[in-house]
C-alpha positions in Angstrom: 138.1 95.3 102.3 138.4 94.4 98.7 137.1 90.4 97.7 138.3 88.6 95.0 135.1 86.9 93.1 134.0 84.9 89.8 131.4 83.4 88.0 130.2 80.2 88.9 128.4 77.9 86.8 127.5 74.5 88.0 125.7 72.0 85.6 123.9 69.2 85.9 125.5 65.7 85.4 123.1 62.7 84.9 123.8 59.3 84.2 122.4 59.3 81.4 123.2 62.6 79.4 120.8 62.0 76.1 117.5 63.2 76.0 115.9 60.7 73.9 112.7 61.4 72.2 111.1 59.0 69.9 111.9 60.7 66.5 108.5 61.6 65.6 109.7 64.0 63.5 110.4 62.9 60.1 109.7 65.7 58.0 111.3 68.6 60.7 111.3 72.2 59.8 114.7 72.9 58.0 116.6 75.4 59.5 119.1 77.2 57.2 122.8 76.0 58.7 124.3 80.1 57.7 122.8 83.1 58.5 120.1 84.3 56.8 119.9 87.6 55.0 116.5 88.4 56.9 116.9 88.0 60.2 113.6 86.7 62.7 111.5 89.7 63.9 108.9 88.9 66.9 105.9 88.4 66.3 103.1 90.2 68.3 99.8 88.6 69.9 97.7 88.2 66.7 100.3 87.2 64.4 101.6 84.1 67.2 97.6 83.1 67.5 97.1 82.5 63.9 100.2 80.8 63.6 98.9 78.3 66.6 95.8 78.4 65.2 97.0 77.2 61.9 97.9 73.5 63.8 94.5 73.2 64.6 92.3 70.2 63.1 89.7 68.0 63.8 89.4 69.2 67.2 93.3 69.2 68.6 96.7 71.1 67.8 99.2 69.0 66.7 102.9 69.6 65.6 103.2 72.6 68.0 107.2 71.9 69.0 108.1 71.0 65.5 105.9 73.7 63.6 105.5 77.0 66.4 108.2 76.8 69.4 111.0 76.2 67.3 110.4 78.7 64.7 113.3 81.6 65.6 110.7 84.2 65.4 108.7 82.8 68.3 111.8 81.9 70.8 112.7 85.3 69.7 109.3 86.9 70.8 109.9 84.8 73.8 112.9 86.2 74.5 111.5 89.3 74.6 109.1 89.0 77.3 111.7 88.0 79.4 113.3 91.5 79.3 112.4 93.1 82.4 111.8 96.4 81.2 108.2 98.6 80.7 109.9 100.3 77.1 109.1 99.9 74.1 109.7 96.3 72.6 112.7 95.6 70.8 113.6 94.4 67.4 116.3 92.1 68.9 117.9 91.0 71.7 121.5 91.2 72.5 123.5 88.0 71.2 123.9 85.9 74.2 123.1 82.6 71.8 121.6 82.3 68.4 117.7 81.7 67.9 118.5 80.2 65.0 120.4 77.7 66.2 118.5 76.9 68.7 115.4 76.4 66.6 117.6 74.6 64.4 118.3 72.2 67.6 114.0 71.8 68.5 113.5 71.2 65.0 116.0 68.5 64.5 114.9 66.7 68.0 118.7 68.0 69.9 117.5 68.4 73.3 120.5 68.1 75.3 120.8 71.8 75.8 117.9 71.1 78.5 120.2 69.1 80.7 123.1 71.3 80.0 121.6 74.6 80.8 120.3 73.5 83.9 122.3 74.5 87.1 122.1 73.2 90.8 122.4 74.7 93.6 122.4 73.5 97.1 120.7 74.9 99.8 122.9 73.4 103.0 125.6 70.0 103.4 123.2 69.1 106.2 119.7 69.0 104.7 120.8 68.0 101.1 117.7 70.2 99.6 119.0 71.1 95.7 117.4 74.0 94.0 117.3 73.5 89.8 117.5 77.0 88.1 117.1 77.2 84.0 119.9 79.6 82.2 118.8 82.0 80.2 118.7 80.0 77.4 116.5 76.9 78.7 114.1 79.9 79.9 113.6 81.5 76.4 112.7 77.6 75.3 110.4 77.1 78.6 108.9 81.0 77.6 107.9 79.7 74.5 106.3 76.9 75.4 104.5 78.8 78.0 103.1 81.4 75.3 101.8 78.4 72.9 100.1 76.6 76.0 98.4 80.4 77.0 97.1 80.5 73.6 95.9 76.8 73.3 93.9 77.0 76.6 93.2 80.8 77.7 90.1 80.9 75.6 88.9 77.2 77.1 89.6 77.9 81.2 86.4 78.7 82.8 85.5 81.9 83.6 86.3 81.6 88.1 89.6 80.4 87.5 92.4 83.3 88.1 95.9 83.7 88.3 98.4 82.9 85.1 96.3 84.5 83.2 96.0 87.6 81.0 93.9 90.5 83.0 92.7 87.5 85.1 94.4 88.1 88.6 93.9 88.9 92.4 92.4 91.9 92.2 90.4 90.6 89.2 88.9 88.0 91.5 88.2 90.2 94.3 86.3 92.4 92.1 84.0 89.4 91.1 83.3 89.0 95.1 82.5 91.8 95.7 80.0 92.8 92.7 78.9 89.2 92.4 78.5 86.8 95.3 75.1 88.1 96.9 74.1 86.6 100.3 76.6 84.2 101.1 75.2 81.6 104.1 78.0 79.2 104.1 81.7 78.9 102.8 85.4 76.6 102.8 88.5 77.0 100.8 90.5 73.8 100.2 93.8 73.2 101.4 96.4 71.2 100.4 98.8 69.3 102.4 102.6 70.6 101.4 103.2 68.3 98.5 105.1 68.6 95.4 104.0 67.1 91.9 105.3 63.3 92.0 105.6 61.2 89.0 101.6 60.1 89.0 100.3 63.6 89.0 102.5 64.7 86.3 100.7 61.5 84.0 98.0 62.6 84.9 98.7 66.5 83.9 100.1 65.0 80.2 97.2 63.1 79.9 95.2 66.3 80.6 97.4 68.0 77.8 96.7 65.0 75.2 92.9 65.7 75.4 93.9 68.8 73.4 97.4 69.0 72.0 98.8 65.7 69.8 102.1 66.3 70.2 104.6 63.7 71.6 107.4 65.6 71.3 105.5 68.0 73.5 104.5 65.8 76.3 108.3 64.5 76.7 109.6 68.0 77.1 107.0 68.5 80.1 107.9 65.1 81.5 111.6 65.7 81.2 111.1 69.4 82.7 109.9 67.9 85.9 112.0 64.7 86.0 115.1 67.6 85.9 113.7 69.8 88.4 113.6 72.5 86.4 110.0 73.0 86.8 108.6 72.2 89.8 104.8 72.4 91.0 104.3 72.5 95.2 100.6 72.4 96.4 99.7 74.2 99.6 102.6 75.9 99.3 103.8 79.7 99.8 105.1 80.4 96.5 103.1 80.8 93.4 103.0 84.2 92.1 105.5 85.9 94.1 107.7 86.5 91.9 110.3 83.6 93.7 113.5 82.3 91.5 112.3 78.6 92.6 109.1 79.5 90.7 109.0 78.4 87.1 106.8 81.2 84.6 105.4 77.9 83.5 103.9 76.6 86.4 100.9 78.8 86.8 99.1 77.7 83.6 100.0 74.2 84.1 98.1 74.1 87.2 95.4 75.7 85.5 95.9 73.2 83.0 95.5 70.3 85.6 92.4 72.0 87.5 90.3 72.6 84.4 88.9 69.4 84.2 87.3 70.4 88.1 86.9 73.5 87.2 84.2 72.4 84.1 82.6 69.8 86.6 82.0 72.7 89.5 80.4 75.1 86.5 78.0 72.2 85.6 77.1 72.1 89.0 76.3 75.9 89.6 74.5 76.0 86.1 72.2 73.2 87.4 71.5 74.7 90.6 71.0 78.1 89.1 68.5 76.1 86.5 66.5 74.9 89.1 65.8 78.2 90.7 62.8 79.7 89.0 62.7 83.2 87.2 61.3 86.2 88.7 60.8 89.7 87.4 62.5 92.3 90.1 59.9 93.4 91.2 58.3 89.7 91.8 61.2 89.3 94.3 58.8 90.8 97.1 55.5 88.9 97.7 52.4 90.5 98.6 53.4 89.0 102.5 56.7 91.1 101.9 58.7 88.0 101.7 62.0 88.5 99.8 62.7 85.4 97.3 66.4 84.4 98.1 67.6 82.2 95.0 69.7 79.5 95.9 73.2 79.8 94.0 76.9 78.5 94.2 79.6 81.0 93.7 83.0 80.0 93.5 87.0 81.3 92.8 89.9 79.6 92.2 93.2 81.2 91.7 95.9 78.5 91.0 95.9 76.3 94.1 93.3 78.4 96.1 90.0 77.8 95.6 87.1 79.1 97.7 83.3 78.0 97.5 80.4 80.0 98.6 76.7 79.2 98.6 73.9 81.1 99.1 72.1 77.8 100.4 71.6 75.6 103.5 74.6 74.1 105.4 73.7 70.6 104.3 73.9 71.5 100.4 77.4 73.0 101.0 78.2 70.0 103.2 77.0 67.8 100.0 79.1 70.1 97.8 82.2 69.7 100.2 82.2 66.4 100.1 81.7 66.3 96.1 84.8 68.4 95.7 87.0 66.4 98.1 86.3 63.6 96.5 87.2 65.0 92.6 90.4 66.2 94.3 91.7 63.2 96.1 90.1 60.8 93.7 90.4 62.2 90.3 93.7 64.1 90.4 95.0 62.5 93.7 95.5 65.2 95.7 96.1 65.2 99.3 93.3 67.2 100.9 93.9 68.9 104.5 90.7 68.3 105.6 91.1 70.2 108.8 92.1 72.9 106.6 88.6 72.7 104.6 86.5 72.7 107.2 82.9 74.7 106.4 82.5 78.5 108.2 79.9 80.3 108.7 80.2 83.4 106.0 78.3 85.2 108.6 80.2 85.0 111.6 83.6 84.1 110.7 86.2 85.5 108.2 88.1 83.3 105.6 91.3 83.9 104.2 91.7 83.5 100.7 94.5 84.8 98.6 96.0 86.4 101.4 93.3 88.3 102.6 90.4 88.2 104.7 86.8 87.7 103.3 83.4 87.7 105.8 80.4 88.7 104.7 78.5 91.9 106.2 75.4 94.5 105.9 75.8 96.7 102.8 75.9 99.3 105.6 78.9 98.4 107.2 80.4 98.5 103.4 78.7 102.1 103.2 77.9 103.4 106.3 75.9 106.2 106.5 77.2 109.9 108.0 77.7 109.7 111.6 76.6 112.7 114.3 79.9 113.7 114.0 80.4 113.6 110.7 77.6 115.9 109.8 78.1 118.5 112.0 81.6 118.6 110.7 80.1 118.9 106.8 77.7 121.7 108.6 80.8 123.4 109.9 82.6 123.3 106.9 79.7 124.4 104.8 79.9 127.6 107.0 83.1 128.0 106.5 82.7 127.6 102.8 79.7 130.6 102.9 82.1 132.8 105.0 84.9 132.1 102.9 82.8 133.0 99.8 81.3 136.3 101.4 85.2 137.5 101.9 85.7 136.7 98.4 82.7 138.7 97.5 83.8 141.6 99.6 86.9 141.5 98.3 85.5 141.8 94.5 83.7 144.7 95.4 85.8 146.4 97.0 88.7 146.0 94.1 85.7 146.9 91.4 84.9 150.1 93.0 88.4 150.8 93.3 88.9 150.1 89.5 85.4 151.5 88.5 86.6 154.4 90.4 90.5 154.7 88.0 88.4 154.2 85.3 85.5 157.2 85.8 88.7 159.5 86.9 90.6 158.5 83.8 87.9 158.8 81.6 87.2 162.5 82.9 90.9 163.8 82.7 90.6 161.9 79.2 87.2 164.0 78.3 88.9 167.7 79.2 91.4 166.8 77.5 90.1 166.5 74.3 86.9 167.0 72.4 85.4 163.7 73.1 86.5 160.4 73.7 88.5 157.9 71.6 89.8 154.3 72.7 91.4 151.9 71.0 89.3 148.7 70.1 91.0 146.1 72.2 90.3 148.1 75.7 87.4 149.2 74.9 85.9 145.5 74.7 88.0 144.5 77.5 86.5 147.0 80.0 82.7 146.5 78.4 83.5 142.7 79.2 84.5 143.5 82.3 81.2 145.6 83.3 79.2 142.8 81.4 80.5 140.5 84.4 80.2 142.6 86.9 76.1 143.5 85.8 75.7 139.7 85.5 77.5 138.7 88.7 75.1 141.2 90.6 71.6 140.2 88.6 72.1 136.6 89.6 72.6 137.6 93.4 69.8 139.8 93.0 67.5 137.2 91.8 69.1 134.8 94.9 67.9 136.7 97.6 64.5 136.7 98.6 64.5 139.5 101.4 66.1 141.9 98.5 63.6 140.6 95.5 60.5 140.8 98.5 61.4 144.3 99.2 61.3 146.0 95.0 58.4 143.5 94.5 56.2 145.3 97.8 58.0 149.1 96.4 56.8 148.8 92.7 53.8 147.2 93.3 52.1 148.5 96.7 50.2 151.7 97.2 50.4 153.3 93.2 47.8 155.8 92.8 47.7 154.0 89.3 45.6 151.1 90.9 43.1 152.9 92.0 39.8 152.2 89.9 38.8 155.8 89.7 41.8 157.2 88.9 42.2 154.6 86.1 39.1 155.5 84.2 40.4 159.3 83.9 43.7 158.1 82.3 44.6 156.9 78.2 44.3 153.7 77.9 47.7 153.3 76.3 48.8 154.6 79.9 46.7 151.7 82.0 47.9 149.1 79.7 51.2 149.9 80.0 51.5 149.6 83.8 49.4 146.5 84.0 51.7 145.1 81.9 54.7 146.6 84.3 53.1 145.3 87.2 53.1 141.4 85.5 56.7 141.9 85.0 57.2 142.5 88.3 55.2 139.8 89.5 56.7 137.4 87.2 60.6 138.7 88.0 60.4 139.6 91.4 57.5 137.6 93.4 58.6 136.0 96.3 56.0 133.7 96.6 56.8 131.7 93.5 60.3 131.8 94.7 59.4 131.0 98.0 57.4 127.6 97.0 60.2 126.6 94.5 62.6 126.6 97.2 60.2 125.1 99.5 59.6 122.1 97.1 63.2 121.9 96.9 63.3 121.1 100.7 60.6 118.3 100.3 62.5 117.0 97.5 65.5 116.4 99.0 63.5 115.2 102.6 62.2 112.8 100.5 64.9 111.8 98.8 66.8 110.9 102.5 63.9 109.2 103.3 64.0 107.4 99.8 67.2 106.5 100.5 67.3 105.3 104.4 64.1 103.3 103.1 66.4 101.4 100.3 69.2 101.1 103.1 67.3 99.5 105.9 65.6 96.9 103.1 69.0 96.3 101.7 70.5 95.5 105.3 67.6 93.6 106.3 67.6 91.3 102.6 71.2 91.4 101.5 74.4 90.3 102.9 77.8 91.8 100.6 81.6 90.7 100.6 83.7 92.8 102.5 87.5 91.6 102.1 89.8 93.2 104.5 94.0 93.1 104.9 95.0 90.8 107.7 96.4 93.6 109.8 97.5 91.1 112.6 99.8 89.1 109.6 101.4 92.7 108.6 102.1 94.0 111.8 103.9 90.5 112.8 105.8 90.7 109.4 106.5 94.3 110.5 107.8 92.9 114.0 109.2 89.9 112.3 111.7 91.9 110.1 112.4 94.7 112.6 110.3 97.9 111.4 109.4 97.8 115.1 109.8 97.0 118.5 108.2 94.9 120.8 105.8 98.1 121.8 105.3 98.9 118.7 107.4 101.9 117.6 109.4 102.0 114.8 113.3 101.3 114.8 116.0 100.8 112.7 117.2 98.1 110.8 120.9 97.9 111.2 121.5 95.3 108.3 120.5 98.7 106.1 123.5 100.6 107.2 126.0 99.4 104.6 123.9 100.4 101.7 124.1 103.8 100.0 121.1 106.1 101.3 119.6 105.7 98.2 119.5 102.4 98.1 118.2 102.2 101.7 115.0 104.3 100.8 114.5 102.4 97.9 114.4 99.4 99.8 111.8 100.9 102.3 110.1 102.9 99.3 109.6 99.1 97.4 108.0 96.8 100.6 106.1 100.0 101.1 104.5 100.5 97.7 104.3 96.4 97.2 101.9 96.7 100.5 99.7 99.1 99.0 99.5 97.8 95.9 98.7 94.5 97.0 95.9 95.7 99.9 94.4 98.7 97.7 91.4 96.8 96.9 90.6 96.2 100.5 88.0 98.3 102.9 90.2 98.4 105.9 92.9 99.8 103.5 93.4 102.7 105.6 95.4 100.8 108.8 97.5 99.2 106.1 98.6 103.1 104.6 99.3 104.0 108.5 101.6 101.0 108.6 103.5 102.5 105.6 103.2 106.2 106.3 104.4 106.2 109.8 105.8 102.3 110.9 108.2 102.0 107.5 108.4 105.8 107.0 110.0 106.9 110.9 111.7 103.4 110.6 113.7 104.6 107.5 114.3 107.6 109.0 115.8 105.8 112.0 118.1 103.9 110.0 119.5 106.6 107.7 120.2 108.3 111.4 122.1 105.5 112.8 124.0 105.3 109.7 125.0 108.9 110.1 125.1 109.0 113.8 122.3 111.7 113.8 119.0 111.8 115.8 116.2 111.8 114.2 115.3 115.3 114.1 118.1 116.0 111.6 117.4 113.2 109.9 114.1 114.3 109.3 115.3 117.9 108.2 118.0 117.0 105.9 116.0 114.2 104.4 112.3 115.8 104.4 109.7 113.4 105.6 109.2 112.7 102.1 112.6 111.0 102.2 113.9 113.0 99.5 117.6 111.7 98.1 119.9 114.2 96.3 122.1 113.0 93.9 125.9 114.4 92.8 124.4 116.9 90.8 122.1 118.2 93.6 118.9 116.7 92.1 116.1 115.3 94.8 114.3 112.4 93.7 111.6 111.1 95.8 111.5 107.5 95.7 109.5 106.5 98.9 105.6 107.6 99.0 104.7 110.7 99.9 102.2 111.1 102.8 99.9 113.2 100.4 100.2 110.3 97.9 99.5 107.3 100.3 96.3 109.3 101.0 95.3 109.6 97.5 95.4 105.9 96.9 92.4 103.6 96.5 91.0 101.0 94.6 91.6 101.5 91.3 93.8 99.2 89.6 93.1 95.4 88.5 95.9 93.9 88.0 97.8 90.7 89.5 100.5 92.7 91.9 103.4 90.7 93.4 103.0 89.7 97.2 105.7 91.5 99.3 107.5 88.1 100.5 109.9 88.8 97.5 110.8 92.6 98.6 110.7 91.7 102.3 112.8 88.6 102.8 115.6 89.8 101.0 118.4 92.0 101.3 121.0 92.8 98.3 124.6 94.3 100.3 127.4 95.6 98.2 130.6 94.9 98.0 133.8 96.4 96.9 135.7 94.4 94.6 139.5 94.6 92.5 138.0 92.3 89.6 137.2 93.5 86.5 133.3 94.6 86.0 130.9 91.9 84.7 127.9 92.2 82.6 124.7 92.5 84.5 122.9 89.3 85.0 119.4 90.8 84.4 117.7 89.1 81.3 119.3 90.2 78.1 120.9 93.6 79.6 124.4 93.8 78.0 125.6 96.4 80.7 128.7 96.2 82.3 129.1 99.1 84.7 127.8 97.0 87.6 127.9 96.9 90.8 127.9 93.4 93.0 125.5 92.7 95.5 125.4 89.8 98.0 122.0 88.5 98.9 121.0 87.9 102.7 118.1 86.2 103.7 115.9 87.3 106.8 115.3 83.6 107.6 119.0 82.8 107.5 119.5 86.2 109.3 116.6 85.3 112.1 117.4 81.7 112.4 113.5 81.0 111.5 112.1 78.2 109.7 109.8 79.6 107.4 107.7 76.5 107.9 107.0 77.2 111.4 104.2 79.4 111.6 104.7 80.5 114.9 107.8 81.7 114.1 107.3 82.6 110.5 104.2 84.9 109.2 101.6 82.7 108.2 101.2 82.5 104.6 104.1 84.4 103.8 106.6 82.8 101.4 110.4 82.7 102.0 113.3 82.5 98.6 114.9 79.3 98.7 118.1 78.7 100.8 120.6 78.2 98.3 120.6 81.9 96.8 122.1 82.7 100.5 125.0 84.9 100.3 125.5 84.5 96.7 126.6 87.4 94.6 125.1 89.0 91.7 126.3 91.6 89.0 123.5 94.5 88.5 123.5 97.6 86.1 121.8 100.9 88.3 118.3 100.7 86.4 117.8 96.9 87.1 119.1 97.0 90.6 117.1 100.4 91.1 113.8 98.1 89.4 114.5 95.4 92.3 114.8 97.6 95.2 111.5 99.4 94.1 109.8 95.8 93.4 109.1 96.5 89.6 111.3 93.4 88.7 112.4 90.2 91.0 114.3 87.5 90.7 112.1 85.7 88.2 113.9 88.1 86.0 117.4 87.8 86.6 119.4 84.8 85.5 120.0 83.4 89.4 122.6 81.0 87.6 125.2 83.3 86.9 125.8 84.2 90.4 129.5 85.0 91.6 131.4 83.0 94.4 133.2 84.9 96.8 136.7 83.4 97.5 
């Protein structure tokens, strides 16, 4: 059934349309009013420093709006990194407004294209919730911003705060716990009650900004930003860094911008305690008693509004500590604090979640455990199996040398009656003395490796010769005695087995000693150190697997019948993209291994089911037309496989540090498309100029479950939800970016959400 649609934009009306700014700006940056010969080129990372850089003086940047966002070049190198694409970086970006124009606009203090390119959206009639989004034009502007404030105040956050940052993000931070914290005792994260920035905190977060940007015209942008709606900061909250629409790009590094000043106390604080703690050598660690030295120390992580403390110190300290840092959040920066929330644990004993995973702290030999009984005899058996493997090999050679040593000998003799003597060419006759060469070598060094072989000559050449008689040697040239004295030290150096026999006997002590070495180190280390083991909150995953219908209430996987409209390809890159976002996110965690079952056999046999009911098939011929790779043949007959192979999921580990997207984006959402009569629109990915699109209505699972995604019963815990209002809207998308959103290397963030379609 064919639908008729169009595009929809909704702005924003206010009472009071102007966006006044005192006119600080006397002496703006002049903007030619025709095009310019040379048009703006970004600007890459150095060049954008120095020219921030260059507003710096006595201590503070000044002039930033005026002198550095408005300049085309930068909203143009803004622009760019809103291109949701991993090529190679364009020289410009398709003409959906002028950057001239618009710097023209900053520059001359016109900011009523912030009101104006600001949509609303609303989420239900009954609740009244509204959801701001910025055009594509207003995010360019907000981009721009974003990229002067990361340059005014990367270099100056402390070195535990993560997230918005460069090279600074989940996996970053779980590196430091691990290699880091050392004997944790006692721990708490805080948590925030649900609250959203109100008019007092964002004072407060300007006032923050004055202490190192003068800038007026600066500060009024932020306040205006968040007096729209446009930008919108929620504390305890499921939302930052997923990737959401409702999520501004500029909201990360102005919470970091709000929690520095905390941050800077807490690192006073854990440089003092670390001062106090005296200096020891290594080995001084151990007294003569055998009394390890413990030093007291405070560790602690924050990434945006998560922040964990650890301390390697009594309760009461950490209660002190508590206590300290409830009272900076809820004083200083008035914050409401859920105190039941931050409640001290035992690092011990109980497990923490932080940053969606699960932290305790454990015996460095529960981290590395050693061999087991059963693990050795299966290295034992498969040592054997290695030895009789290699002795078939070795068969085999021989066996096909004396075959060819045998052509060779019988060609060389018919060659030799044939002629007077022989002649070869050059090239064969190196090949087969290389070949020989091998072979001579190949049997010298097994020689030399057996002792039973080397035993025997040694006891032929050297036992019973009439030559070592004394009698007989006093009748014979001395020439002749010397000669097999020094034939008999040959032989004793070459072909002992003694000597051999005591090198490989020190060998065994070597390596006895060596286990003992090592179980030594490992009982001290388990008896004196205590190590961060951060695990995947299986129980979370498998209720978001239950939750979203990968399985049944036993357990086993199932099909998801919402999936049966989409093209198969489309359906596996679906699966392929909550499955890879899962591994990526949990790669970094030791119980890794129950999360790549979940995705080789719970998403895996579940897309399988659902490609069957869409066919009608069982699953056996689902699984033989398809492969359990889930390979997708297109017209031409070529199989791309888009899911995970098994082989691959096996491979994986941790080896990446990045800051990966949470899979609340990927999972929550469905894209359905529709057939349509209407003429095709461009695609509404940033800057993409496409226009053989396809549209694609968005579902929601909470709208599809009926679930309240602030009920945690219901919901997943700590699993974020897209907001309401993008319910059943439609969206134009080209096949790479709607391809890039199934398989989770783009979301939302990177699609302009306000030029969505309405379905009549």
């Amino acid at each position: 059934m064919l639908v008729n649609i169009r595009r929809t934009t909704v702005p924003i009306i206010t009472k009071n349309p102007s966006f006044s700014i005192p006119l600080l700006l006397l002496h703006s940056l002049k903007h030619p009013k025709t095009p310019t010969l040379n048009p703006p080129k970004p600007l890459s990372k150095p060049q954008l420093e120095d020219l921030v850089l260059t507003r710096f003086s006595h201590g503070k940047f000044s002039d930033l709006v005026k002198n550095v966002v408005a300049l085309p070049s930068v909203l143009l190198t803004a622009g760019q990194n809103l291109v949701p694409n991993n090529g190679a970086p364009k020289t410009e970006l398709p003409k959906r407004f002028s950057v001239e124009e618009m710097g023209r606009e900053i520059s001359e203090n016109r900011f009523g294209f912030v009101e104006a390119c600001c949509v609303k959206m609303a989420a239900s009639a009954d609740k009244g919730e509204f959801l701001i989004l910025p055009n594509l034009k207003l995010k360019v502007f907000i981009e721009a911003i974003r990229m002067v404030f990361e340059i005014v105040y990367d270099e100056r956050f402390v070195t535990f705060s993560y997230g918005g940052r460069v090279g600074m993000g989940r996996h970053t931070a779980i590196r430091y716990l691990k290699n880091s914290v050392e004997n944790p005792a006692w721990w708490f994260s805080v948590g925030f009650s649900r609250e959203k920035f109100g008019g007092q905190h964002v004072d407060k977060l300007c006032l923050f900004i004055e202490e190192k940007i003068d800038d007026k015209v600066l500060i009024d942008i932020v306040k205006r930003l968040f007096e729209i709606g446009v930008v919108q900061i929620e504390l305890g909250g499921c939302y930052f860094g997923r990737g959401f629409p409702q999520e501004s790009r500029l909201s990360s590094i102005l919470v970091n911008v709000y929690f520095d000043g905390f941050d800077r106390e807490l690192q006073e604080m854990r440089l003092r305690k670390k001062q106090e703690n005296p200096k020891f050598e290594p080995n001084q660690l151990v007294s003569e008693d055998g009394v390890f030295y413990k030093p007291v120390k405070i560790y602690a992580v924050r990434y945006l509004d998560e922040i964990l403390v650890t301390t390697s110190g009594s309760k009461m300290l950490t209660m002190d500590l508590k206590n300290w840092v409830v009272k900076y959040l809820e004083g200083r920066l008035e914050l409401k604090v859920d105190r039941v929330k931050t409640a001290i644990h035992s690092a011990v004993s109980e497990k923490i979640d932080f940053m969606g995973m699960e932290l305790q702290a454990v015996l460095p030999s529960v981290l590395r455990p050693p061999m087991s009984e059963k693990a050795l005899r299966a290295r034992k058996k498969y040592l054997r199996q290695k030895e009789v493997r290699a002795l078939e090999l070795k068969n085999a050679r021989e066996r096909n040398r004396k075959k060819l040593g045998l052509k060779i000998f019988g060609h060389l003799f018919k060659k030799f009656k044939q002629s007077d003597g022989f002649k070869f060419e050059h090239q064969i006759e190196n090949e087969v003395r290389k070949m020989f060469s091998t072979w001579a070598d190949e049997v010298v060094k097994e020689f030399f490796g057996s002792l039973e072989e080397r035993w025997d000559w040694h006891r032929k050449l050297s036992a019973g010769h009439f030559l070592s008689l004394r009698h007989i040697r006093e009748q014979l040239p001395q020439d002749l005695v010397d000669s097999y004295d020094n034939f008999q030290e040959q032989v004793d150096k070459h072909l002992s087995p003694v000597k051999a026999r005591k090198a490989l006997e020190e060998e065994e002590k070597r390596m006895e000693e060596e286990e003992e070495r090592k179980y030594a180190k490992r009982t001290v280390e388990d008896l004196t150190r205590l190590c961060m083991k951060v695990d995947a909150p299986i129980e979370l995953v498998r209720k978001a697997v239950r939750l979203v219908g990968f399985t049944n209430h036993m357990g086993r996987p199932r099909p998801i019948s919402l999936l049966t409209a989409l093209e198969d390809a489309d359906i596996v890159k679906w699966y392929a993209g909550v499955g890879r976002r899962w591994l990526d996110f949990f790669c970094c965690c030791h119980n890794f291994k129950m999360v790549k079952t979940i995705v080789s056999y719970h998403l895996r046999f579940s897309c399988i089911l659902t490609l069957a009911e869409k066919h009608e098939t069982t699953k056996r011929e689902s699984i033989k037309h398809y492969s359990k790779d889930l390979k997708i043949f297109d017209m031409c007959g070529n199989g791309e496989v888009h899911f995970p192979t098994e082989r691959d999921v096996k491979m994986m580990g941790d080896m990446n540090l990045s800051d990966p997207k949470h899979v609340d984006g990927a999972l929550s959402l469905a894209l359905i498309r529709l057939a349509s009569d209407e003429p095709p629109y461009s695609c509404v990915a940033h800057f993409c100029e496409r226009t053989d699109t396809t549209v694609y209505r968005l579902r929601l699972m909470q709208k599809l479950l009926n679930v309240n995604p602030l009920d945690e019963e219901k919901w997943v815990r700590g699993m974020g939800a897209i907001h309401d209002s993008l319910n059943l809207k439609c969206l134009p998308l080209c096949p790479d970016h709607i391809h890039d959103l199934y398989m989770g290397k783009i979301t939302l963030q990177d699609i302009d959400c306000t030029s969505f379609l309405d379905v009549d």
